[in-house]
C-alpha positions, 0 to 999 in steps of 0.5 A: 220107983223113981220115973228116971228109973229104966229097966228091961229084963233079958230072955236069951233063946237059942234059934238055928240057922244054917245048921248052927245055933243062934244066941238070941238076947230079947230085950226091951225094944222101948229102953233098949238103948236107954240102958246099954248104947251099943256102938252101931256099924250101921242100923239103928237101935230103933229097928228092934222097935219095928221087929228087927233083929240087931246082930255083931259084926261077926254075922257081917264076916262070917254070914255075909248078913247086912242091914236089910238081910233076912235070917231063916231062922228054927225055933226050938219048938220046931216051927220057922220063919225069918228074922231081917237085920236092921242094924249092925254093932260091935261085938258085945260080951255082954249081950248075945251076938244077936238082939231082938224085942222079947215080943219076939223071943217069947214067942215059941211058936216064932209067930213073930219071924214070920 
C-alpha cells in the first residue's frame, strides 16, 4: 500500500438515549477527516481525537445538544455512561447522525463514556 493511502473502517452501534435509539458510526479519529470532510456548524473534527463524540444538526433542534453537552447514553450490554458533543456538522446520508472514535464504539461495556 502506498503511504498516501488513507483508510478507516466503520463500526455502526446503536446507544439509547432518552428513551430512543442513537446511530453511533465509530470511525478512525486519526484520518477521520482526511476521508470525509464534513461541513461543521461548529466543533471541530479533532474532538473525535479526544473522545468526543460529533452529532448532525438534527440533535441541536430536536435534543437541544451543543458543543460542550453531554449525552447519557445505554450500551447494548446494559451498562451506561456519558458521551460530550465537540462538535456539530450538517446532516449526513452517509454516516450515522452520530460520530465517534471506534475506541469508543467498541467498547461494549461503554467503558469509554464514562
Amino acid at each position: 500500500m502506498r503511504a498516501d493511502y488513507v483508510v478507516s473502517a466503520l463500526d455502526d452501534q446503536r446507544l439509547r438515549t432518552g428513551g430512543k435509539y442513537l446511530s453511533v458510526t465509530g470511525v478512525d479519529a486519526k484520518s477521520f477527516d482526511r476521508l470525509i470532510v464534513p461541513n461543521m456548524v461548529s466543533g471541530s473534527t479533532t474532538a473525535l481525537r479526544r473522545g468526543e463524540i460529533l452529532v448532525d444538526r438534527d440533535h441541536v433542534v430536536n435534543d437541544g445538544w451543543s458543543v460542550g453537552s453531554t449525552v447519557p447514553v445505554t450500551c447494548p450490554d446494559g451498562s451506561s455512561g456519558r458521551l460530550t458533543v465537540g462538535g456539530v456538522c450538517r446532516n449526513s446520508e452517509v454516516l450515522g447522525s452520530v460520530r465517534t472514535k471506534q475506541a469508543c464504539s467498541e467498547r461494549s461495556d461503554c467503558t469509554a463514556a464514562r
